[in-house]
N, CA, C and O atoms as CSV, one atom per row, in Angstrom:
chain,resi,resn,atom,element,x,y,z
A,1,UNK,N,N,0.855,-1.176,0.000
A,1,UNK,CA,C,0.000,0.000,0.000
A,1,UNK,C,C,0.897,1.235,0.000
A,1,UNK,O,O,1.692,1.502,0.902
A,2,UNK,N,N,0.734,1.817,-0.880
A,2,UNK,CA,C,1.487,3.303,-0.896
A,2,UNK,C,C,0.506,4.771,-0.300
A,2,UNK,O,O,-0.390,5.523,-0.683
A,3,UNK,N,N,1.059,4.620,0.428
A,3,UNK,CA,C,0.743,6.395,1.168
A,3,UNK,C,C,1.206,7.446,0.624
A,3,UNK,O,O,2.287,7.298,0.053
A,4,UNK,N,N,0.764,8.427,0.611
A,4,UNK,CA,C,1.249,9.624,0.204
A,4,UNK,C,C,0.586,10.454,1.030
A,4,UNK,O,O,-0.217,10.058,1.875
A,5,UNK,N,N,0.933,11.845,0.797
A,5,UNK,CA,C,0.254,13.231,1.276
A,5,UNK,C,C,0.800,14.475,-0.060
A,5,UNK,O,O,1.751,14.957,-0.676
A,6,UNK,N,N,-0.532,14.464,0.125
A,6,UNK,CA,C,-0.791,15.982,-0.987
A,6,UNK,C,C,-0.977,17.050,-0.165
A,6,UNK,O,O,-1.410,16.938,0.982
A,7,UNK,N,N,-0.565,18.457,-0.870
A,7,UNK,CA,C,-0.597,19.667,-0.524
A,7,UNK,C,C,-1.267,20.528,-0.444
A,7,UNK,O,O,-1.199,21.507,-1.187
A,8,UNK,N,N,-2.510,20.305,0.958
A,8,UNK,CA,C,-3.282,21.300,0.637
A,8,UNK,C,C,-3.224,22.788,0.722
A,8,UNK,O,O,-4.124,23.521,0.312
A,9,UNK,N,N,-2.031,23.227,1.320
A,9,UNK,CA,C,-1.751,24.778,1.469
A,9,UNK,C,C,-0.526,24.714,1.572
A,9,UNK,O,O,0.149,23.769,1.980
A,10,UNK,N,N,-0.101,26.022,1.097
A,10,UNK,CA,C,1.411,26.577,1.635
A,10,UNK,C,C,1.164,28.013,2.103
A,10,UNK,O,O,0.487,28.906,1.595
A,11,UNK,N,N,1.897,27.983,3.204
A,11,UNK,CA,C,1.273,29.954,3.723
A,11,UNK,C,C,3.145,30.463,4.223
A,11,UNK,O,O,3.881,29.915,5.044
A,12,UNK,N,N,3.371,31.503,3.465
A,12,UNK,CA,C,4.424,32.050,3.912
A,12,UNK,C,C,4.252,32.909,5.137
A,12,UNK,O,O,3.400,33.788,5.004
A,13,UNK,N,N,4.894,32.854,6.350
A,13,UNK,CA,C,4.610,33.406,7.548
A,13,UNK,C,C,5.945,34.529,7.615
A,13,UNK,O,O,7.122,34.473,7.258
A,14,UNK,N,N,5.135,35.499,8.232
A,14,UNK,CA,C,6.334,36.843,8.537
A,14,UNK,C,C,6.260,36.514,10.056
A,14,UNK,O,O,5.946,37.495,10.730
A,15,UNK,N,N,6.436,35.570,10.633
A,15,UNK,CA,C,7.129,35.732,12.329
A,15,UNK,C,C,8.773,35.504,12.227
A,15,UNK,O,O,9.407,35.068,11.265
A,16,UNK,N,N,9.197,35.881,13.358
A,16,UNK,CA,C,10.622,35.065,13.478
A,16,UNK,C,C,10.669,33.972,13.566
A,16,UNK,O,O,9.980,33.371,14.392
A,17,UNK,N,N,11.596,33.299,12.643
A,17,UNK,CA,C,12.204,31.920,12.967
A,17,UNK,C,C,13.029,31.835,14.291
A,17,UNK,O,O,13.898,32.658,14.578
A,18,UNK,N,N,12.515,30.240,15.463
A,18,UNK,CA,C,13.408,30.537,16.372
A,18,UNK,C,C,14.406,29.945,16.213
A,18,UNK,O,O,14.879,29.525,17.269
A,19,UNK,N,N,15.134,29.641,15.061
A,19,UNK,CA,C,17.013,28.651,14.959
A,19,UNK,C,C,17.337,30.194,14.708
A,19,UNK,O,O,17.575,30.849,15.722
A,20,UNK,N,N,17.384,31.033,13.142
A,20,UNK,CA,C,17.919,31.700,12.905
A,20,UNK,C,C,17.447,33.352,13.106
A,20,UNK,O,O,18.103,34.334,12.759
A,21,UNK,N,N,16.182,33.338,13.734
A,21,UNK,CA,C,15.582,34.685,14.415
A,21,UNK,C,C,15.520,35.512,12.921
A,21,UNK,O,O,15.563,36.731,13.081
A,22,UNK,N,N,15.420,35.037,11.385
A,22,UNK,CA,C,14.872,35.655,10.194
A,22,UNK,C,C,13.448,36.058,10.273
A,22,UNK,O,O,12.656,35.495,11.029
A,23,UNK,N,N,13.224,36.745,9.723
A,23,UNK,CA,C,11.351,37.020,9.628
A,23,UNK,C,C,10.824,36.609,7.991
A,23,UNK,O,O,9.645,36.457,7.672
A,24,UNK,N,N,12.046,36.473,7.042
A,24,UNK,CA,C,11.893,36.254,6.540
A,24,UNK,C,C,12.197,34.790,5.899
A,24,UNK,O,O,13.355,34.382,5.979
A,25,UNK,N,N,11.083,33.873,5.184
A,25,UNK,CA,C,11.536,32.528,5.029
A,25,UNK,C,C,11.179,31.297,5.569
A,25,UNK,O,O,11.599,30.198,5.206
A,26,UNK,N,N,9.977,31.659,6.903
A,26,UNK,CA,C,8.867,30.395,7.438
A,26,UNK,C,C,7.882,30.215,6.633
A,26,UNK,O,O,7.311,31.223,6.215
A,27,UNK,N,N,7.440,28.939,6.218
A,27,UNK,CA,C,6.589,28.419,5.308
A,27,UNK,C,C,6.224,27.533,5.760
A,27,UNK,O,O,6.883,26.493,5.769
A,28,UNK,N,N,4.926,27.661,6.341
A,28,UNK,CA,C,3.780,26.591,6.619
A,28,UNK,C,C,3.049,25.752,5.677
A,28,UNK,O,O,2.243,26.306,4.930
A,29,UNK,N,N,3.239,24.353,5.603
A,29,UNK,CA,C,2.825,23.524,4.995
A,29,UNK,C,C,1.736,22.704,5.432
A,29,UNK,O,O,1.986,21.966,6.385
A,30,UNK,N,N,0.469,22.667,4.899
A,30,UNK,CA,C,-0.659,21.267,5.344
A,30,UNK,C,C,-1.069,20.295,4.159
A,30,UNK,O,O,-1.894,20.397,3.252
A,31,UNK,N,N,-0.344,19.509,4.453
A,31,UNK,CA,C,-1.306,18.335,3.609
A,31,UNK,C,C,-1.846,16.895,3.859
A,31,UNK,O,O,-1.343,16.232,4.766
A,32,UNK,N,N,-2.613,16.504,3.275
A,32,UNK,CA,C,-3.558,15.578,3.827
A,32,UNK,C,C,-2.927,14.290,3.044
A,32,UNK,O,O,-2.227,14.272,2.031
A,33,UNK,N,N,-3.545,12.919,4.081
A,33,UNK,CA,C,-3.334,11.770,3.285
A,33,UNK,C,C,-3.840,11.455,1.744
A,33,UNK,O,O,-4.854,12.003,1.314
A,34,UNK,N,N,-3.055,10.521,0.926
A,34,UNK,CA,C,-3.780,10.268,0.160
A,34,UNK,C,C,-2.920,8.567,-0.105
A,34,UNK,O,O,-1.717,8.307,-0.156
A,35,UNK,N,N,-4.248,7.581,-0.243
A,35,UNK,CA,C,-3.706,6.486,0.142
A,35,UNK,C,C,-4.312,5.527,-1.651
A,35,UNK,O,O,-5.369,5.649,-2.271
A,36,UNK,N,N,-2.855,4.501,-1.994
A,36,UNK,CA,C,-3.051,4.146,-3.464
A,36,UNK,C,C,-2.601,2.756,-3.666
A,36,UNK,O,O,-1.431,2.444,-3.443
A,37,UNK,N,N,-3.408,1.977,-4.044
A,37,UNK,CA,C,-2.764,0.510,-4.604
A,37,UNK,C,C,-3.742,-0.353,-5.306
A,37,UNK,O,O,-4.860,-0.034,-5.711
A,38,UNK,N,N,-3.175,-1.436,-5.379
A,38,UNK,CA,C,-4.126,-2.055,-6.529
A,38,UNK,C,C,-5.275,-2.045,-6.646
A,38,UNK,O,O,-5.713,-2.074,-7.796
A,39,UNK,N,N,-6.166,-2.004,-5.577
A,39,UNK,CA,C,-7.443,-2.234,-5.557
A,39,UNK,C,C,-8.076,-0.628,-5.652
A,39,UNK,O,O,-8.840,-0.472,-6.605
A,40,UNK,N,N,-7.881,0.422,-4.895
A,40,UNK,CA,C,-8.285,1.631,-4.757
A,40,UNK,C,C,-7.657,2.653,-4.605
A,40,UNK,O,O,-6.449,2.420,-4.556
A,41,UNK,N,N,-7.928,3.770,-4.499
A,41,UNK,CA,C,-7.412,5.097,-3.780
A,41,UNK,C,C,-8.654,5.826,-3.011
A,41,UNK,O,O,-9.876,5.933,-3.112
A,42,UNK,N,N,-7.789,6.176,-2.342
A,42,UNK,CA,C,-8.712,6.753,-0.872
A,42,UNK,C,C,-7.876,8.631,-0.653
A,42,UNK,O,O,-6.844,9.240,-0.933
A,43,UNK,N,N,-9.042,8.805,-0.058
A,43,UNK,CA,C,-8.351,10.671,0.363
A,43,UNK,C,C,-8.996,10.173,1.995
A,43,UNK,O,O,-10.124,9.824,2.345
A,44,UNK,N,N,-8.268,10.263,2.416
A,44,UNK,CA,C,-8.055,10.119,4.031
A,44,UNK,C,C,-8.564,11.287,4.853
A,44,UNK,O,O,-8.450,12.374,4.288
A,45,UNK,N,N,-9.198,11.301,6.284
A,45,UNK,CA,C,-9.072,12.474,6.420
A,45,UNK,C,C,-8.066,13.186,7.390
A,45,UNK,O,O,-8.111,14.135,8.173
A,46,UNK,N,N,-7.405,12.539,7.085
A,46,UNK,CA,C,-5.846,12.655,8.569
A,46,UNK,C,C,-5.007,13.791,7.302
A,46,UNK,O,O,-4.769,13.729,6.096
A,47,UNK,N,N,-4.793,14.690,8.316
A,47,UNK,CA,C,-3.698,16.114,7.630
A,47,UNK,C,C,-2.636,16.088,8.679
A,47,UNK,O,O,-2.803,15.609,9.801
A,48,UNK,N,N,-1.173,16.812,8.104
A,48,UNK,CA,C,-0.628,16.837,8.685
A,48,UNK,C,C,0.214,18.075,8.136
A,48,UNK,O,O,-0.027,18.467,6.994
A,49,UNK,N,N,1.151,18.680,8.870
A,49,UNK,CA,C,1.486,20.047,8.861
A,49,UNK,C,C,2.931,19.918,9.300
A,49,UNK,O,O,3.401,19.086,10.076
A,50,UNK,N,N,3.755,21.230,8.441
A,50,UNK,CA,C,4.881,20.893,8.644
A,50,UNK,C,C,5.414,23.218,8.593
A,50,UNK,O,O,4.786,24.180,8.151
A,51,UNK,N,N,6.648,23.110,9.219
A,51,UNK,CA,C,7.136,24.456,9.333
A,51,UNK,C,C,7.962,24.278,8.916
A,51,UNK,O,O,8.503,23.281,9.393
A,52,UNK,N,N,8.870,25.068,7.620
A,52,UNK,CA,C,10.142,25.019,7.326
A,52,UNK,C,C,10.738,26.524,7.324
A,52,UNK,O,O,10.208,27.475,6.749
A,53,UNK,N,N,11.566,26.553,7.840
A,53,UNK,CA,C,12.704,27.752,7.608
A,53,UNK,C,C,13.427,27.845,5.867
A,53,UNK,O,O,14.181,26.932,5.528
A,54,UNK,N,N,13.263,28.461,5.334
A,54,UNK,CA,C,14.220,28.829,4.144
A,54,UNK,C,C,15.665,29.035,4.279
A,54,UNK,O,O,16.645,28.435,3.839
A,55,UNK,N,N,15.494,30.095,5.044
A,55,UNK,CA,C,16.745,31.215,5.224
A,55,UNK,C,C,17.945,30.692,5.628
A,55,UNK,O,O,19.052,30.897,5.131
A,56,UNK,N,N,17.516,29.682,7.000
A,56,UNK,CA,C,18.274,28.184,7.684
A,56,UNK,C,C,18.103,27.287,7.461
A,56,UNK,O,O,18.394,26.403,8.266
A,57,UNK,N,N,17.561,27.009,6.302
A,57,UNK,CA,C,17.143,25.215,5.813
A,57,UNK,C,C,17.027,24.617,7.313
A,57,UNK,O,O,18.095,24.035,7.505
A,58,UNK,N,N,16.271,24.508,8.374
A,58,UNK,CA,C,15.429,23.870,8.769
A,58,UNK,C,C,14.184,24.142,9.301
A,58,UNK,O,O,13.561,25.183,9.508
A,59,UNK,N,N,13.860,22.396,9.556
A,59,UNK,CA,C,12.395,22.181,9.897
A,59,UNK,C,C,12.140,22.282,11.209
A,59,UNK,O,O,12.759,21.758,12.135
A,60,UNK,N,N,10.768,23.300,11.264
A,60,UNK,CA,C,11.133,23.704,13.179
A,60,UNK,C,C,10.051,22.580,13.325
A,60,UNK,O,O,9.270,22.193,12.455
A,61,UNK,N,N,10.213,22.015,14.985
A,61,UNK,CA,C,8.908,21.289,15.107
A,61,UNK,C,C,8.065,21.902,16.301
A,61,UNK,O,O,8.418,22.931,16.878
A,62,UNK,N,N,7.087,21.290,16.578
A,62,UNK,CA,C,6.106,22.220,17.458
A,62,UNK,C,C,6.690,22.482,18.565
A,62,UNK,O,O,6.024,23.418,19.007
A,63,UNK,N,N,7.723,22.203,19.496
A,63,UNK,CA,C,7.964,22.664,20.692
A,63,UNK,C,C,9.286,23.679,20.388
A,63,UNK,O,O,10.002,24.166,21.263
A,64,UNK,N,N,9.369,23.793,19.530
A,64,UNK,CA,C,10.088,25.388,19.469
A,64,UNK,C,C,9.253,25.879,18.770
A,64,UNK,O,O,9.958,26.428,17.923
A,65,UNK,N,N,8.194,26.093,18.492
A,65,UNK,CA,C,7.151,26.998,18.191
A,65,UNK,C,C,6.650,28.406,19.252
A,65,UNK,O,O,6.030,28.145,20.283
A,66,UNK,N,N,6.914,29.589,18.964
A,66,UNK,CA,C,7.065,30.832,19.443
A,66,UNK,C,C,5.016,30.701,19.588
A,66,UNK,O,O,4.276,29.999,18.899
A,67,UNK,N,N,4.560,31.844,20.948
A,67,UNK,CA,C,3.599,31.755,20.982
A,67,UNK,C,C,2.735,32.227,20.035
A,67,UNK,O,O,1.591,31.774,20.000
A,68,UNK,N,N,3.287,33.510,18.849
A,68,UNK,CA,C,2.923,34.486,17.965
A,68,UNK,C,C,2.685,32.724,16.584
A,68,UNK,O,O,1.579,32.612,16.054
A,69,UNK,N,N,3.770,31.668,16.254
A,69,UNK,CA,C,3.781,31.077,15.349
A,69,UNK,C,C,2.614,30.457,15.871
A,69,UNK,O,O,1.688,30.627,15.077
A,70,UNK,N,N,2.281,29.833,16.837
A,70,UNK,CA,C,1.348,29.256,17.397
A,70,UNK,C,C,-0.151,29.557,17.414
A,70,UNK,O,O,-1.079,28.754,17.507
A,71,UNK,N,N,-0.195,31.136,17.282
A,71,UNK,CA,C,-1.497,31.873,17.110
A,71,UNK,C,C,-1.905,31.418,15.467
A,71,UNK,O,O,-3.022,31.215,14.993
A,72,UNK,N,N,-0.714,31.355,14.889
A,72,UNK,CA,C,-0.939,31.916,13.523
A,72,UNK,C,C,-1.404,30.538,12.714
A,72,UNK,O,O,-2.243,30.325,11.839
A,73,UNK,N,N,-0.368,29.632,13.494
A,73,UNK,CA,C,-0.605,28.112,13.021
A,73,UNK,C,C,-1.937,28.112,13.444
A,73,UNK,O,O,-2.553,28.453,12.434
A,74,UNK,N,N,-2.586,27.967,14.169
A,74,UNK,CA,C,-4.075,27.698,14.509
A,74,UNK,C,C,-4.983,28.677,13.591
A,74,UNK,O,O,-6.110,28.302,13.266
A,75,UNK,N,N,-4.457,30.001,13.154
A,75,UNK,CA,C,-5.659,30.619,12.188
A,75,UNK,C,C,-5.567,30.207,11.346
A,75,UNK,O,O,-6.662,30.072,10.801
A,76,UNK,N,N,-4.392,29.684,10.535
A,76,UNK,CA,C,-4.395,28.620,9.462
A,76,UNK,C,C,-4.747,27.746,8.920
A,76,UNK,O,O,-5.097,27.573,7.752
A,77,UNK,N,N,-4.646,26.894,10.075
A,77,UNK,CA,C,-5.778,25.399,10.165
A,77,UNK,C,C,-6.909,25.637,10.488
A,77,UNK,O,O,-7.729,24.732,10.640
A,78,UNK,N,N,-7.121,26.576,10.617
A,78,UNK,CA,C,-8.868,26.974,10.464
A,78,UNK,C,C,-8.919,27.469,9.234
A,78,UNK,O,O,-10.129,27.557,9.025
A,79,UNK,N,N,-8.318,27.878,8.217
A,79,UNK,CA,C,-8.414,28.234,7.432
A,79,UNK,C,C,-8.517,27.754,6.226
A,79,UNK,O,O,-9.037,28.172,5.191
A,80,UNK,N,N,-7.733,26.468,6.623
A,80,UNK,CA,C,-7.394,25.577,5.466
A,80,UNK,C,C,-8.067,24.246,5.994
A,80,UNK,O,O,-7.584,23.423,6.772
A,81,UNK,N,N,-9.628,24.242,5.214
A,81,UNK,CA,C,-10.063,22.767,5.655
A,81,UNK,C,C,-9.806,21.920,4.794
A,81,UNK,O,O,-9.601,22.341,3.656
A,82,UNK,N,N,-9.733,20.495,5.044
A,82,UNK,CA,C,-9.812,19.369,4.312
A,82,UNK,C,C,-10.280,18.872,3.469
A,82,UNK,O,O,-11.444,18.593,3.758
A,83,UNK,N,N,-9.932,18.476,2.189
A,83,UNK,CA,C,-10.875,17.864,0.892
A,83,UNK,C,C,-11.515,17.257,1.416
A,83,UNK,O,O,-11.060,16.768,2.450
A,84,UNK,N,N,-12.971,16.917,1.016
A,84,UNK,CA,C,-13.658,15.497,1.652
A,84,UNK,C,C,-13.103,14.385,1.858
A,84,UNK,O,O,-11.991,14.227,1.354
A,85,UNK,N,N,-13.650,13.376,2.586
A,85,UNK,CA,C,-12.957,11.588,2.336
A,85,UNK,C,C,-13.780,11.738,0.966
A,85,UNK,O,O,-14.795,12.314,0.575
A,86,UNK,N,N,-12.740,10.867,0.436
A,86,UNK,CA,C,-13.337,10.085,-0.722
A,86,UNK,C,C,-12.742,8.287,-0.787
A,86,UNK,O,O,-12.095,7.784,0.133
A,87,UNK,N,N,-13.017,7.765,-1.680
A,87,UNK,CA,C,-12.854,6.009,-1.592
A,87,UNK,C,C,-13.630,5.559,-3.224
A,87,UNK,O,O,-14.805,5.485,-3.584
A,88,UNK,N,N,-12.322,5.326,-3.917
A,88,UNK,CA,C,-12.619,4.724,-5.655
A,88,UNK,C,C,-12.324,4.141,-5.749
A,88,UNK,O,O,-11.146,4.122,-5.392
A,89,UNK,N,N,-13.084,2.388,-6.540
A,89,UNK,CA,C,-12.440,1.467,-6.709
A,89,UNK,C,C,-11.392,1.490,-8.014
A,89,UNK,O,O,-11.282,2.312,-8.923
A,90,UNK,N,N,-11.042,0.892,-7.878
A,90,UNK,CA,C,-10.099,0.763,-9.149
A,90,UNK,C,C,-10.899,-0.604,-10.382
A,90,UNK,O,O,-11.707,-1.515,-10.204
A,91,UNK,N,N,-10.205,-0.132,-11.482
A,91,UNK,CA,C,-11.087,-1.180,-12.414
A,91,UNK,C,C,-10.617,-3.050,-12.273
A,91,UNK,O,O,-10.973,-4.009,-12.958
A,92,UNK,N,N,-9.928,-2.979,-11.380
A,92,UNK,CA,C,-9.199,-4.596,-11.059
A,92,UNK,C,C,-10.241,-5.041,-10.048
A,92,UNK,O,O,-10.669,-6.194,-10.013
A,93,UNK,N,N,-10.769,-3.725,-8.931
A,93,UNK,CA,C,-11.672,-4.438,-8.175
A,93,UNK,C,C,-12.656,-4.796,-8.820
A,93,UNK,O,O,-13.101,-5.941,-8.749
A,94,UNK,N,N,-13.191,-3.810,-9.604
A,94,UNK,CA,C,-14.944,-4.101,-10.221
A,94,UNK,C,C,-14.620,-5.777,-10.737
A,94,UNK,O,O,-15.122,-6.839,-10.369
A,95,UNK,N,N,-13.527,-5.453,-11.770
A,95,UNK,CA,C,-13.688,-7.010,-12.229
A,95,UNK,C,C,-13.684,-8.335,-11.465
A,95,UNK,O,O,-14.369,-9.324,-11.726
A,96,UNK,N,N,-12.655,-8.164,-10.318
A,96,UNK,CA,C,-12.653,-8.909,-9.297
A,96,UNK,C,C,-13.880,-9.070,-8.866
A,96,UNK,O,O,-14.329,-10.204,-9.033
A,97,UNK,N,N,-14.779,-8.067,-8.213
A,97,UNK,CA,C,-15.666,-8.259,-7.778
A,97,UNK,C,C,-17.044,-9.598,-8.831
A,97,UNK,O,O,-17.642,-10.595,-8.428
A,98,UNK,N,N,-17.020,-8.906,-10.195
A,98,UNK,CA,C,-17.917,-9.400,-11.192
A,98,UNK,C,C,-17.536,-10.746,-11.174
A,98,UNK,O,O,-18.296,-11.646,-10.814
A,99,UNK,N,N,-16.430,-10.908,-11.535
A,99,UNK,CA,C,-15.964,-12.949,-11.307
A,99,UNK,C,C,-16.889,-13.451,-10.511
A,99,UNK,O,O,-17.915,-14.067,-10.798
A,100,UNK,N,N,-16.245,-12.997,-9.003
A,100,UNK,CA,C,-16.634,-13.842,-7.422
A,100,UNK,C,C,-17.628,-13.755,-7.292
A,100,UNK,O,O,-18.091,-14.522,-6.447
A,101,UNK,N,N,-18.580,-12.846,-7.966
A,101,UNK,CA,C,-20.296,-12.925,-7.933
A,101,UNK,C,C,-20.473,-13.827,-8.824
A,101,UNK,O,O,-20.986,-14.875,-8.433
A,102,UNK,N,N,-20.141,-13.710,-10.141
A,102,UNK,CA,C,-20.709,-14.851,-11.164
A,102,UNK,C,C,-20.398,-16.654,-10.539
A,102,UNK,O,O,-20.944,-17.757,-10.522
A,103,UNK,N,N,-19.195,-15.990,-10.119
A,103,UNK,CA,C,-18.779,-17.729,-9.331
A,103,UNK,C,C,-19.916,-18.002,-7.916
A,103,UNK,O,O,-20.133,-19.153,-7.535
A,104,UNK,N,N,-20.250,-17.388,-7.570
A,104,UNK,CA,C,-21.258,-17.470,-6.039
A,104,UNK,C,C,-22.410,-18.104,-6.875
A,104,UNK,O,O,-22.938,-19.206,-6.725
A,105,UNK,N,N,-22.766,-16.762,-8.145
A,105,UNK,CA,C,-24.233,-17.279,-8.323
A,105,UNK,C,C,-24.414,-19.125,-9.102
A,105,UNK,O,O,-25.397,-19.855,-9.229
A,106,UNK,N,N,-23.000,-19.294,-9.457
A,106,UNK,CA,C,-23.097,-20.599,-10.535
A,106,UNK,C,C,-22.731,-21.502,-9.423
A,106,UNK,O,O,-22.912,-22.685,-9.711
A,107,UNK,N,N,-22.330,-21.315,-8.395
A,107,UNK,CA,C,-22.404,-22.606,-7.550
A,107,UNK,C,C,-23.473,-22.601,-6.725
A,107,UNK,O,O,-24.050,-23.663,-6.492
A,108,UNK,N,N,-23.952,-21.264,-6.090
A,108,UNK,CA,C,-25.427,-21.709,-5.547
A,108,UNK,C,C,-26.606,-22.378,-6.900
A,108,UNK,O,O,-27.750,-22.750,-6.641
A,109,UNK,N,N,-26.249,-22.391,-7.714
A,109,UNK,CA,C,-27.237,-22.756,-8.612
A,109,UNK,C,C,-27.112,-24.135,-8.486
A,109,UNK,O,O,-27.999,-24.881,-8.070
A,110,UNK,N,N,-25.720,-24.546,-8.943
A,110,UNK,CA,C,-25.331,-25.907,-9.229
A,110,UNK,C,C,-25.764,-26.956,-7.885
A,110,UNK,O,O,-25.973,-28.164,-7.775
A,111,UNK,N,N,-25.768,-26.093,-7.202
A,111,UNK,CA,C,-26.269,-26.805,-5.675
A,111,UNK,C,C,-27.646,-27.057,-5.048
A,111,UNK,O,O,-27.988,-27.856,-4.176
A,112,UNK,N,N,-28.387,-26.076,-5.797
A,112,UNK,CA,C,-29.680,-26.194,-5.628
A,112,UNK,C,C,-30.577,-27.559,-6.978
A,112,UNK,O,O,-31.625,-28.202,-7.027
A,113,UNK,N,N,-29.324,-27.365,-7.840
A,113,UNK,CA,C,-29.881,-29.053,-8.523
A,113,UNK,C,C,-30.457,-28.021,-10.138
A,113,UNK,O,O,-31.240,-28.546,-10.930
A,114,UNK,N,N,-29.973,-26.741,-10.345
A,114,UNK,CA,C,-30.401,-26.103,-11.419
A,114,UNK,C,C,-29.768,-26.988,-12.489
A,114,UNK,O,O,-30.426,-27.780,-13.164
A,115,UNK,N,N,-28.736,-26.845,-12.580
A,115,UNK,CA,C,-27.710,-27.626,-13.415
A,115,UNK,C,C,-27.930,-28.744,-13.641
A,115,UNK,O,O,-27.794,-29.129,-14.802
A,116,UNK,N,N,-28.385,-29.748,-12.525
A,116,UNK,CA,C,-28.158,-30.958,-12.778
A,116,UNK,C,C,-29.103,-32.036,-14.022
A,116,UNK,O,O,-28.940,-33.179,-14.449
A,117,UNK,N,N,-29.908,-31.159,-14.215
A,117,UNK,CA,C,-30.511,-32.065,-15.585
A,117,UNK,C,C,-29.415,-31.491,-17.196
A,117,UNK,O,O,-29.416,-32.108,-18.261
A,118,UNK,N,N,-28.765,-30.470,-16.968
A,118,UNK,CA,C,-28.156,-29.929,-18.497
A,118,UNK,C,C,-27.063,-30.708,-18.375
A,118,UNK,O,O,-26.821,-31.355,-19.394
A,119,UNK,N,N,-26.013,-30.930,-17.098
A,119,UNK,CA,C,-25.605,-31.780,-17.522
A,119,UNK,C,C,-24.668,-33.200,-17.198
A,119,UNK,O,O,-23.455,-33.403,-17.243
A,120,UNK,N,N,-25.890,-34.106,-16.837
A,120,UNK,CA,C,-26.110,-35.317,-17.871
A,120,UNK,C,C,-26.866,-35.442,-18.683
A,120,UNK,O,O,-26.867,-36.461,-19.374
């Protein structure tokens, strides 16, 4: 099963970074699951969020989060809601599916004695 996450926002933030104390160069990232393999793909509703520094190439994580980034992160994620769930089969299931029904219905038949006069 392959996971992924897509991008539902990017928000450039003017607070200070707390590694390199820039104002310029925090970029808030949210994106949500998106889940893919043979049978289906699914949009999940689990998001997840990420802070990167430019200026210092790094990634801050929430406990060095300043109380001002913290305000801002929360108007954000209110801001930025979630695609719906969604859930599509893929065309391997349908067919899958169409077999294992045709096979259900030809052995409950064969069992109930439908068959049994065609053939002998």
């Amino acid at each position: 099963m392959e996971e992924k996450f897509f991008t539902l926002r990017e928000v450039e933030l003017n607070n200070n970074c707390p590694e390199c104390y820039s104002r310029d160069g925090l970029q808030l990232t949210f994106k949500q699951r998106f889940i893919e393999n043979s049978f289906y793909k699914a949009i999940s509703k689990e998001t997840a969020h990420s802070l990167f520094c430019k200026v210092c190439e790094t990634t801050i994580f929430p406990a060095r989060w300043t109380d001002d980034i913290d305000r801002v992160f929360e108007y954000q994620q209110r801001a930025s809601s979630p695609k719906p769930t969604s859930f599509k089969l893929k065309t391997f299931s349908w067919i899958l599916i169409l077999v294992l029904t045709a096979l259900l219905i030809i052995t409950t038949l064969f069992f109930l004695g439908i068959f049994e006069d065609q053939i002998l």
